[in-house]
PyMOL commands that place a pseudoatom at each C-alpha (Angstrom):
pseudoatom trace, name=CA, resn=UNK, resi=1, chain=A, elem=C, hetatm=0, pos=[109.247, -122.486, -34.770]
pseudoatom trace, name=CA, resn=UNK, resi=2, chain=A, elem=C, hetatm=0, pos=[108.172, -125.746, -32.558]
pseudoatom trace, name=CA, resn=UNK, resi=3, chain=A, elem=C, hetatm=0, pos=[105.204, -123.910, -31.271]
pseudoatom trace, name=CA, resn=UNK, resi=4, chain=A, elem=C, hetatm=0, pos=[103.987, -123.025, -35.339]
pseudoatom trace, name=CA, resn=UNK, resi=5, chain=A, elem=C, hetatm=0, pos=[104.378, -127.038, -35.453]
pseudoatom trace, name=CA, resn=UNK, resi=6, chain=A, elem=C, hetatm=0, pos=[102.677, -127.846, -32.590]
pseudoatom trace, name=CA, resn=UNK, resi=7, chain=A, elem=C, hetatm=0, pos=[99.489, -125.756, -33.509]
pseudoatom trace, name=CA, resn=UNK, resi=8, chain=A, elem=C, hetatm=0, pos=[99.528, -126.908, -36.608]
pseudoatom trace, name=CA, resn=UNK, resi=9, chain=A, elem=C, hetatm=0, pos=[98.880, -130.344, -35.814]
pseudoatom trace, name=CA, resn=UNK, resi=10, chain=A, elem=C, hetatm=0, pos=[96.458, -129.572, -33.340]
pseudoatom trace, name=CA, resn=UNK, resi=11, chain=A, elem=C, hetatm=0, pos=[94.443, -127.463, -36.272]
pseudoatom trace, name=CA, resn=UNK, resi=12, chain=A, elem=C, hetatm=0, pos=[94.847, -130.458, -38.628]
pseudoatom trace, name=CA, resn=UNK, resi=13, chain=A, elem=C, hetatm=0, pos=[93.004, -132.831, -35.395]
pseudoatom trace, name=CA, resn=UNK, resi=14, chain=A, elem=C, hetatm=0, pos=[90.323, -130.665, -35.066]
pseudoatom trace, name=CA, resn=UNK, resi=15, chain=A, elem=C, hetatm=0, pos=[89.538, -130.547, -39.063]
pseudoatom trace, name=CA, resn=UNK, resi=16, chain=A, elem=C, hetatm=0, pos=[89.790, -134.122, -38.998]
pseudoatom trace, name=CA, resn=UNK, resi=17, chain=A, elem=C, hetatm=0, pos=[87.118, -134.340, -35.957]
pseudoatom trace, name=CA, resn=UNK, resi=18, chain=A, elem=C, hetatm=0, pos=[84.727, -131.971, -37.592]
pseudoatom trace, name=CA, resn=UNK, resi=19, chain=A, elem=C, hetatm=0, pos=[84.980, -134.137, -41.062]
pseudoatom trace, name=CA, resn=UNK, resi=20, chain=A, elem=C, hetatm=0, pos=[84.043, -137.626, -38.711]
pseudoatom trace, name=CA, resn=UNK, resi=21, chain=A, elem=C, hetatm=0, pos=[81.617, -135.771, -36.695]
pseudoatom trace, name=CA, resn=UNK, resi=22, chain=A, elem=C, hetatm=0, pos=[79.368, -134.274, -39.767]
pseudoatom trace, name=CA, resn=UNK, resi=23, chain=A, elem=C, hetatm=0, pos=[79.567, -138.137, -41.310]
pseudoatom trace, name=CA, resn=UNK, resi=24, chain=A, elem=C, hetatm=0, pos=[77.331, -139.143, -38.328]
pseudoatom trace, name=CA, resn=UNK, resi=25, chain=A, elem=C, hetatm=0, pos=[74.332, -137.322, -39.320]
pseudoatom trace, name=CA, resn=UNK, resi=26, chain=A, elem=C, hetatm=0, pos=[75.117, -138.788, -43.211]
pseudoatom trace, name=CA, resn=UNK, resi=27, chain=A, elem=C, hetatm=0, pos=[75.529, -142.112, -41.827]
pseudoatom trace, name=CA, resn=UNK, resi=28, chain=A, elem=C, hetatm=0, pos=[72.098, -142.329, -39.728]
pseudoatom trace, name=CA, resn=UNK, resi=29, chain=A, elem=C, hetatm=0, pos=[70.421, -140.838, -42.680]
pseudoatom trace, name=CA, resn=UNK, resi=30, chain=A, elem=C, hetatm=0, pos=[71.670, -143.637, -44.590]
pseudoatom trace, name=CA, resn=UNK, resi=31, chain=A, elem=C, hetatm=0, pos=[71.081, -146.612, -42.487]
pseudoatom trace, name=CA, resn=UNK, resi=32, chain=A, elem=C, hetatm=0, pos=[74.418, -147.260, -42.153]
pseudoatom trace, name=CA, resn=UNK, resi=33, chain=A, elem=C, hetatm=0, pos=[73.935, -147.399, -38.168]
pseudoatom trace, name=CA, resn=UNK, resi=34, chain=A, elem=C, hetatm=0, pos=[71.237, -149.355, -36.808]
pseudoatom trace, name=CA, resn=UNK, resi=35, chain=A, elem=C, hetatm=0, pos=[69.674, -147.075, -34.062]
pseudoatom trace, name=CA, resn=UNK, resi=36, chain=A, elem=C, hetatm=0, pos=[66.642, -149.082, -33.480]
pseudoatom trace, name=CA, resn=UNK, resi=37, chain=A, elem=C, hetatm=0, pos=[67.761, -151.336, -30.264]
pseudoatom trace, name=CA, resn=UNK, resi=38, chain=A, elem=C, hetatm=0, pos=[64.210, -150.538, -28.241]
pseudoatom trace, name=CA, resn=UNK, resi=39, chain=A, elem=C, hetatm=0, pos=[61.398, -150.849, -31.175]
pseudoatom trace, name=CA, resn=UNK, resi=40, chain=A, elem=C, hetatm=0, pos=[57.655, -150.050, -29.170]
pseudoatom trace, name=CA, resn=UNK, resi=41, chain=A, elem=C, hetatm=0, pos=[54.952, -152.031, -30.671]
pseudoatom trace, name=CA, resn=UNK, resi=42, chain=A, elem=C, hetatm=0, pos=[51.384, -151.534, -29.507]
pseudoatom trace, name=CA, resn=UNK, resi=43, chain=A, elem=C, hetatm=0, pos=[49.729, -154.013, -27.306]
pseudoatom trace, name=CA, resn=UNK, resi=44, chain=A, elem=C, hetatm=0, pos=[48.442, -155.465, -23.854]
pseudoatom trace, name=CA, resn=UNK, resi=45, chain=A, elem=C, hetatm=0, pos=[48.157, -152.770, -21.185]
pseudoatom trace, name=CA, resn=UNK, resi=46, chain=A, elem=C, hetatm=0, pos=[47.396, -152.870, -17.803]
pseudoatom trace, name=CA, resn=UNK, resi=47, chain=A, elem=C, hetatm=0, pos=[44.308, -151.452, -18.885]
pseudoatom trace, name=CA, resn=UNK, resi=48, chain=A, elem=C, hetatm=0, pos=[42.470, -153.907, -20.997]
pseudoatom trace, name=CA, resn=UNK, resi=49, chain=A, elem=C, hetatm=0, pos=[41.457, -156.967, -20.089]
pseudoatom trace, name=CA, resn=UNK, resi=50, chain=A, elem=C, hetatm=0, pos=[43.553, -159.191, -21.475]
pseudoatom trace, name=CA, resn=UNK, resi=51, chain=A, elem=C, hetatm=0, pos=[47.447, -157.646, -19.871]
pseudoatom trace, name=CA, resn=UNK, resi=52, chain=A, elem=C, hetatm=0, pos=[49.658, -159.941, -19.784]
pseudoatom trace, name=CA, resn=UNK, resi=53, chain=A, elem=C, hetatm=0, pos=[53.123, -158.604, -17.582]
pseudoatom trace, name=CA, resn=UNK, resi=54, chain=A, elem=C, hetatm=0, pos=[54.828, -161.582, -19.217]
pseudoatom trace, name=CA, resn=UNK, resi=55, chain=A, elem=C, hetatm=0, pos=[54.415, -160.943, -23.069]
pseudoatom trace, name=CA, resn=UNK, resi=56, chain=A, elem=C, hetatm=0, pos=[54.990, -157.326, -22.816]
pseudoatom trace, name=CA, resn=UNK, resi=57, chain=A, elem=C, hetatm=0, pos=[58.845, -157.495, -23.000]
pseudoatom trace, name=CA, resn=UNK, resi=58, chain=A, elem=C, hetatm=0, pos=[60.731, -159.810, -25.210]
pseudoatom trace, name=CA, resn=UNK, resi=59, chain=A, elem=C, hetatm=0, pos=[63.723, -160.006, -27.795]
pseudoatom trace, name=CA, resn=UNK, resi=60, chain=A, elem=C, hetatm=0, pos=[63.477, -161.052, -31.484]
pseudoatom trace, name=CA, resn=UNK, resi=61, chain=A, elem=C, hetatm=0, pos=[65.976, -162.801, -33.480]
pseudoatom trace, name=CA, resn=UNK, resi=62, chain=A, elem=C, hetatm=0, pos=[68.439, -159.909, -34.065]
pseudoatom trace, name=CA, resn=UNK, resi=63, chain=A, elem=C, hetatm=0, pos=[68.293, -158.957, -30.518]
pseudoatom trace, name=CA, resn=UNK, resi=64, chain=A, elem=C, hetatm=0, pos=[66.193, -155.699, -30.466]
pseudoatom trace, name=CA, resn=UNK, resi=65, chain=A, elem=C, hetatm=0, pos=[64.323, -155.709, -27.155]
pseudoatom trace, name=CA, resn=UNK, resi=66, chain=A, elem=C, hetatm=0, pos=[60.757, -155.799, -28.455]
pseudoatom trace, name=CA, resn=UNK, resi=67, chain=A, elem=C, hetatm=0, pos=[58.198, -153.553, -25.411]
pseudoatom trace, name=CA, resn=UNK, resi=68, chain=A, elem=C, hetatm=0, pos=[54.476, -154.183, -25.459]
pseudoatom trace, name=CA, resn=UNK, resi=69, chain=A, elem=C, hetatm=0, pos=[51.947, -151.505, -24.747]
pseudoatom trace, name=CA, resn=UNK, resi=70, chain=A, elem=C, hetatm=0, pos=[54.750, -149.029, -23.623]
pseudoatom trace, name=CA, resn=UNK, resi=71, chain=A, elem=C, hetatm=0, pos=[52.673, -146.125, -25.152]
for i in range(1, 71): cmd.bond("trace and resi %d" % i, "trace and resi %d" % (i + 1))
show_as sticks, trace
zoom trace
């Protein structure tokens, strides 16, 4: 009779990690999670004339780390 109890609760765990697991895709669809740390703008290169090493890595207010030319 334990062991009926037992697997029981380990059936009700695993439903409950299936539910929170399919939310993730719902959530990113959403917005509801912020995925975009690294954002890749176009810019100087080592390439043109004008590359500057300096300006091709930097933050912005919220803390996403901004990279220059990266393409």
């Amino acid at each position: 009779m334990a062991e009926k109890i037992e697997g029981g609760s380990k059936m009700k765990f695993t439903v409950v990690k299936l539910a929170i697991l399919s939310l993730i895709p719902v959530l990113l669809t959403a917005g509801a999670v912020d995925t975009m740390w690294l954002r890749i703008y176009p810019g100087s290169d080592s390439v043109s004339g004008n590359f500057n090493q300096a300006g091709d890595i930097g933050f912005d207010p919220q803390g996403n780390i901004i990279v220059c030319g990266a393409g």
